[in-house]
N, C-alpha and C positions, 0 to 999 in steps of 0.2 A: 856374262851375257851382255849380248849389246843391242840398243834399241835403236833403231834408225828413222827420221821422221822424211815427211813428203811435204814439198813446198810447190806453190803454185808460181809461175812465170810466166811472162810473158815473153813470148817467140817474137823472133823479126816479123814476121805475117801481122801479128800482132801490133807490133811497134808503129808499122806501117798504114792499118785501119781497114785493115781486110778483115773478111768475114771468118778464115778458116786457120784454123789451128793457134787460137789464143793461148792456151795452155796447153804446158809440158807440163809432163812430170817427172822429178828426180829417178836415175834407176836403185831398185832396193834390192837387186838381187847381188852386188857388193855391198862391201863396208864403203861408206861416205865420212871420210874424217869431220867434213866441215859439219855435218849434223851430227855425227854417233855420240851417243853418251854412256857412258859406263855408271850402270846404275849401282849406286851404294855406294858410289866416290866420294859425292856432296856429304853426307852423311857424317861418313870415318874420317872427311876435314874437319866439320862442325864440331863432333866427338871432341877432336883431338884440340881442336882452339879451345872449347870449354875447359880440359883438362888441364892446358895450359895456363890460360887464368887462373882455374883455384889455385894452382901451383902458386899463382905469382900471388895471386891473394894470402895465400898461409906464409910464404917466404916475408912479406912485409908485415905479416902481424904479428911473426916472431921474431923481425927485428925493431917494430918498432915498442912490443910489450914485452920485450930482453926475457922469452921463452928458451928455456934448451929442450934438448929431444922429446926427453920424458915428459916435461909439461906438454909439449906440442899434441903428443902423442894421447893424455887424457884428455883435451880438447877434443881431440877428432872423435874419440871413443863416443863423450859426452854429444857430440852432435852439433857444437860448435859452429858458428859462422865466423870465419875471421875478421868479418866487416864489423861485425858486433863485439868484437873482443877488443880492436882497434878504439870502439867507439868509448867503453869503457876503462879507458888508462886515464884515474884520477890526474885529474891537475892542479894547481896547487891554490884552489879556491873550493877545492873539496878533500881536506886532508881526511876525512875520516873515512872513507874508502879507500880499501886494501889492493894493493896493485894486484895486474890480471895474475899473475903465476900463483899469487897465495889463492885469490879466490877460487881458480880453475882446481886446486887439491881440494880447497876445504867442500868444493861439488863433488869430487871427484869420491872424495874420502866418504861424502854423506850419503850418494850414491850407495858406495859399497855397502853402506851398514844397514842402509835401507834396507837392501835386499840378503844381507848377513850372507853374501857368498863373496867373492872374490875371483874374477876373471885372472886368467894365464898372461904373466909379466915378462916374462924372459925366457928365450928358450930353452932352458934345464926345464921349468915346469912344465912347458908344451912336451918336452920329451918324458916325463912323468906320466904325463895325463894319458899320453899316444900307448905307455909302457904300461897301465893301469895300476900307477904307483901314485897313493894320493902329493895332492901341494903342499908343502912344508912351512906353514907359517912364521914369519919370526918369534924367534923364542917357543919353539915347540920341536918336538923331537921326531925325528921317521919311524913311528909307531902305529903308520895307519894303518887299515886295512879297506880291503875292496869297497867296504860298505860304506866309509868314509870319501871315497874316491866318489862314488853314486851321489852321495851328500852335496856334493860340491861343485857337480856336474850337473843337477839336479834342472838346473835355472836356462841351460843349455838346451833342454829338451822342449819340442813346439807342444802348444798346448790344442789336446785335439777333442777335449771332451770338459767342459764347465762346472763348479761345483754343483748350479743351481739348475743343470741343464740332464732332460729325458731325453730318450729315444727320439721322441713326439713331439722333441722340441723345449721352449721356454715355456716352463711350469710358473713361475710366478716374474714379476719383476723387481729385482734386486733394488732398484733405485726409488721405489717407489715410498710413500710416508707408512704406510702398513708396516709396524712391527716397525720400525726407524730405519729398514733396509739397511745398507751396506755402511752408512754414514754415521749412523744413531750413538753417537758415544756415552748417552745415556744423561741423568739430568748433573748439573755440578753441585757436590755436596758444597759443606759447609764451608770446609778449607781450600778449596778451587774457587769459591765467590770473594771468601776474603785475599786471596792474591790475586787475583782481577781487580777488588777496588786497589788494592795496593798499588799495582801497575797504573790503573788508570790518575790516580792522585799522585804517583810518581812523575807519570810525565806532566802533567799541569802545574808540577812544581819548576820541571823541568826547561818549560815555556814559559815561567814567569821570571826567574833567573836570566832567560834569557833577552826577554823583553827589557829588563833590568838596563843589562850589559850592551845592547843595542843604543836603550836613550842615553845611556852615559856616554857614548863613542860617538852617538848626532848631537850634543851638546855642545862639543865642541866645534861645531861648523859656526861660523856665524849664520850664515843665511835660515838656521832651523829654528824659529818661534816660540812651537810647542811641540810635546810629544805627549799622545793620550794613548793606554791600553786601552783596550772595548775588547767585545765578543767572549768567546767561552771561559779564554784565560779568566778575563776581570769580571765576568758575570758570576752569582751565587754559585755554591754547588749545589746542586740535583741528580737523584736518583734519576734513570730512565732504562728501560729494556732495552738492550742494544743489538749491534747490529751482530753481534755475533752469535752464529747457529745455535750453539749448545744452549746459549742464555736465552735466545728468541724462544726456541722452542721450549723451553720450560715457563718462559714469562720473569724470570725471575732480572728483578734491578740493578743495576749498579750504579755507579759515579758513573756522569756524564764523560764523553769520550773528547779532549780536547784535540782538534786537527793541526791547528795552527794558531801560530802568533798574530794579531790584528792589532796595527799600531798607525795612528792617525798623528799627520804631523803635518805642522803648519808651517811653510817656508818664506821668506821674503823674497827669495829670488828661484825662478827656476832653469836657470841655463848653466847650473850645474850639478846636473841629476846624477852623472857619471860617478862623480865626489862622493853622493852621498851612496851608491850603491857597494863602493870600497868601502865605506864607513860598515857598511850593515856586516858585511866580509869579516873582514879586520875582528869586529867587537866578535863573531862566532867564531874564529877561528882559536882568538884568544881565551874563547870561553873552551871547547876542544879542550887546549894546552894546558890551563890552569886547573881546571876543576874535572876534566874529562867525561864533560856534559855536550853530546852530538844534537844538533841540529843544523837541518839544511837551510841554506839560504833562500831557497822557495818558501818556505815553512815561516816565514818573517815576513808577513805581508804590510807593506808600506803605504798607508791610500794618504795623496794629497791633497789638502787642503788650502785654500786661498785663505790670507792673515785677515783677518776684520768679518767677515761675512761668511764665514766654515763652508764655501761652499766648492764643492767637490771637484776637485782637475784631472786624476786620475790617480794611477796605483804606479810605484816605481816596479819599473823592466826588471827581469833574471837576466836578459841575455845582456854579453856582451858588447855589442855593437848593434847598432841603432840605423836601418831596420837589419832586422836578421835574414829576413827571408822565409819565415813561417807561415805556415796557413793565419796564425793568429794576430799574425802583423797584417793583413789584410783587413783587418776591421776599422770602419771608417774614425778617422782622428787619430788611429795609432802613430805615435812617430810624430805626430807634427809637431811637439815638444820634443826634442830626442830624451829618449829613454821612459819617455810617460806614457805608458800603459793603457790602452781604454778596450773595455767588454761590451759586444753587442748585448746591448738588451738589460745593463746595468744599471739599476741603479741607489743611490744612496741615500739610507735612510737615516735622516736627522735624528730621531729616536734613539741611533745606537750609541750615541755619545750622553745619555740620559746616568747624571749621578749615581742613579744605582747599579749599571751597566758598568762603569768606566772609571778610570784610576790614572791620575794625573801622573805623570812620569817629571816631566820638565816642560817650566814655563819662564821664558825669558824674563817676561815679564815681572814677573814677582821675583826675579833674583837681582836686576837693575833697574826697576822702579820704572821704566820707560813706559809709554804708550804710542802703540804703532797706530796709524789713521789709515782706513782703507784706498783713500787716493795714494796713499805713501808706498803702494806695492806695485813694483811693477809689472805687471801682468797684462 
């Protein structure tokens, strides 16, 4: 089909400044190349440019995440964005993440079990399935029959009628607190609360070890003063209801839940922040290799402090290079120290460095008898 448009003109009569006959009009009873458009053209280009990109999009993400077929192939299944799979290729300041090809199985693998069926792999089995001859699992023998076939096909079929659902509609709602709906896994007995506190006093061991191996690797800077743990790590333990459903909704306690490492350090100099963020690196990545105790290097919060007067300058950067480009690097004062961190709306309470709070890690001070004077820092 073709559409033809009408343009107004002006005629010589026109050009001239006479009164008659300003406008023509194109004839539409031909085809007009310079106006005709072929509708659906723009369209099945657009189409075909987008197709083109994902193209080139999956082609770079399986070479730069060294994919073959097969993985490629569980990605797309999985729903995958290859922008996002790009984005996740560990580097080598995050050894404890598993390169994309293992991760994209072990989804892939948990997927399936989830749903305890298994999708058609290759074509033998599509021809099985097309033949009504069940799929042959490994290590299992061509013993099925029709009904096993139905079994496995099962998850294939659309769902056209609800467990919870009449004629008349939605009889009650599934999701609601009445009777615990769909969610309600019921309260945790005795042996499910004590592997919860277990967990949870596992990992607060696990951030203290690491807290550890952190101030021993900023020891040896010079420019580092002191190093204090504070916050949940070196705070008492306590019981509290936590934030997880099954416990919330029973009311029932456990060990406090530690988030993070909070390690207050006091520097001489600050115009080498870069230094001490390979410092922070370095000590977790060793702790990783040695003891094969994971934590991230976000999870290690740095706040600095000025030597003589503890008063607050900010928190050492994750990222690295200085400014990054984040929404977060827009906050006013971010950067003007490079790599020094600063939060709208932050601030630091002198309280949390309170003896009972906090646990000295290293102090120069009492290792070479020295006293620093606060005019002696340059800041």
């Amino acid at each position: 089909m073709v559409v033809y448009c009408r343009a107004k003109v002006l005629s010589d009569a026109g050009a001239q400044g006479t009164s008659e006959g300003l406008v023509a009009e194109l004839p539409t009873g031909e085809p007009n190349e310079l106006f005709g458009v072929r509708r659906g053209t723009w369209q099945s280009k657009m189409a075909k440019k987008c197709t083109e990109k994902r193209e080139a999009e999956w082609a770079e993400a399986k070479r730069k995440c060294r994919l073959n077929a097969e993985t490629l192939r569980m990605a797309k299944e999985l729903g995958l964005n290859p922008r996002s799979l790009i984005k996740n290729i560990p580097n080598r300041a995050e050894p404890w993440k598993a390169p994309v090809h293992v991760w994209i199985r072990e989804m892939y693998e948990k997927r399936g079990s989830q749903s305890g069926l298994r999708a058609a792999r290759t074509d033998e089995e599509r021809e099985r399935l097309a033949e009504g001859r069940p799929v042959i699992e490994a290590g299992q023998q061509d013993n099925g029959t029709q009904h096993d076939l139905q079994e496995r096909t099962a998850y294939q079929q659309p769902i056209t009628h609800l467990p919870f659902q009449d004629d008349d509609g939605l009889d009650e709602d599934p999701f609601s607190d009445e009777d615990g709906g769909w969610f309600d896994t019921g309260e945790p007995n005795e042996e499910e609360t004590a592997t919860q506190n277990e967990s949870m006093l596992q990992r607060r061991d696990h951030f203290r070890i690491a807290a550890d191996r952190v101030a021993t690797v900023l020891s040896s800077l010079p420019f580092v003063r002191k190093v204090v743990l504070f916050g949940s790590v070196a705070a008492p333990l306590v019981k509290e209801v936590p934030r997880f459903m099954e416990f919330r909704r029973a009311g029932i306690a456990v060990w406090h839940e530690c988030k993070d490492v909070d390690l207050a350090v006091w520097l001489g100099d600050l115009n080498d922040l870069r230094r001490l963020q390979r410092a922070r690196s370095r000590a977790l990545n060793d702790l990783l290799r040695d003891a094969n105790i994971g934590v991230a290097h976000h999870q290690v919060e740095i706040f600095v402090l000025k030597t003589g007067t503890d008063g607050y300058m900010g928190r050492l950067c994750c990222f690295s290079q200085c400014p990054k480009g984040k929404p977060e690097c827009e906050v006013a004062g971010c950067g003007a120290t490079p790599f020094l961190k600063q939060h709208d709306g932050f601030m630091f309470r002198s309280d949390a460095l309170a003896p009972d709070r906090s646990e000295m890690l290293y102090d120069r001070n009492l290792e070479t008898g020295e006293v620093v004077e606060d005019n002696e820092i340059p800041f």
